[in-house]
N, C-alpha and C positions, 0 to 999 in steps of 0.2 A: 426500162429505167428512164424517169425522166430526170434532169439534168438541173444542177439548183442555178439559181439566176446570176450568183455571182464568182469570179476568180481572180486571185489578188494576181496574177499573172499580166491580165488588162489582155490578155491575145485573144486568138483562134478560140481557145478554149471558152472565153467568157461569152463568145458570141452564142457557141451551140448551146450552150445551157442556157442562152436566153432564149432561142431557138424553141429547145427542147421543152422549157418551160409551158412559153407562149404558145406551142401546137398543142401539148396537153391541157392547158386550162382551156384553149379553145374547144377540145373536143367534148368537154364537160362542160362548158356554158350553158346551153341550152338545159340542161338538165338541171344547172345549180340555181338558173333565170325559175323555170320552174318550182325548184324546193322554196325560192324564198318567196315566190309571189304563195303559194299554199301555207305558209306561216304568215305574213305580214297582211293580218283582213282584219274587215270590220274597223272597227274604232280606230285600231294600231293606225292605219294606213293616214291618217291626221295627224299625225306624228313621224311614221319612219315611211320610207317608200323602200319596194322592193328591191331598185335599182341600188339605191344606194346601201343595202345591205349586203349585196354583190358586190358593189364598187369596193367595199370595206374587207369583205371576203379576200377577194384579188391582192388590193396593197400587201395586206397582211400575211399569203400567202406564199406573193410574189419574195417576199424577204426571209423568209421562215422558209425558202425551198430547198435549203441544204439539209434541213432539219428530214426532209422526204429521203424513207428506206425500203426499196424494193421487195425487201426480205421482209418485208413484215406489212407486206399488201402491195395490190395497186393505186396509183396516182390518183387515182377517182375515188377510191375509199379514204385515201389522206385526206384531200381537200374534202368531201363531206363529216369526217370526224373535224376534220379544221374550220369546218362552217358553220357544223352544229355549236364548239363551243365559244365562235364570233356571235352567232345569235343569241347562246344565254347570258352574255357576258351584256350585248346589247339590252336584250329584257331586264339586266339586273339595270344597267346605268340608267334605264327609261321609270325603274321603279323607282328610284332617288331621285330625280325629277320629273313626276305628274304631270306637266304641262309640257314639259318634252320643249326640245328644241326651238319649236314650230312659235311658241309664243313672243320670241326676243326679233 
């Protein structure tokens, strides 16, 4: 079970779940650094970078980890179901603006 990042408590408790959090996304980094460098090629890559497709993964995750339920998978299949739909939501916001961030 990993442990969601926050506790209205503010103690002991808030800590391990951040604890718990941060070993599990560490364990999946390298494999989620992987997933997005294998989506983000070619052209994209003048526009979005891998890293920060990660970095966006992460925030998003990081807050959304209460929403994580052991009974219905592991930490590793949440966050890639929670990455894949950061990245179509990404490709939708990059198809509304064509020139992407990159040109301002």
């Amino acid at each position: 079970m990993v442990p969601g990042p926050a506790d209205s408590s503010g103690g002991r408790v808030s800590a391990d779940r951040n604890a718990g959090f941060a070993a599990a996304f560490a364990d999946a980094a390298g494999a989620l650094h992987a997933w997005a460098h294998l989506r983000v090629r070619g052209e994209l890559r003048a526009r979005l970078e891998p890293d920060d497709l990660v970095q966006e993964i992460a925030v998003r995750a990081c807050r959304q980890a209460a929403d994580y339920d052991p009974a219905r998978g592991t930490f590793r299949q949440w966050l890639f179901g929670f990455a894949n739909r950061v990245w179509l939501e990404t490709l939708r916001e990059l198809g509304r603006d064509p020139l992407g961030a990159r040109r301002r």
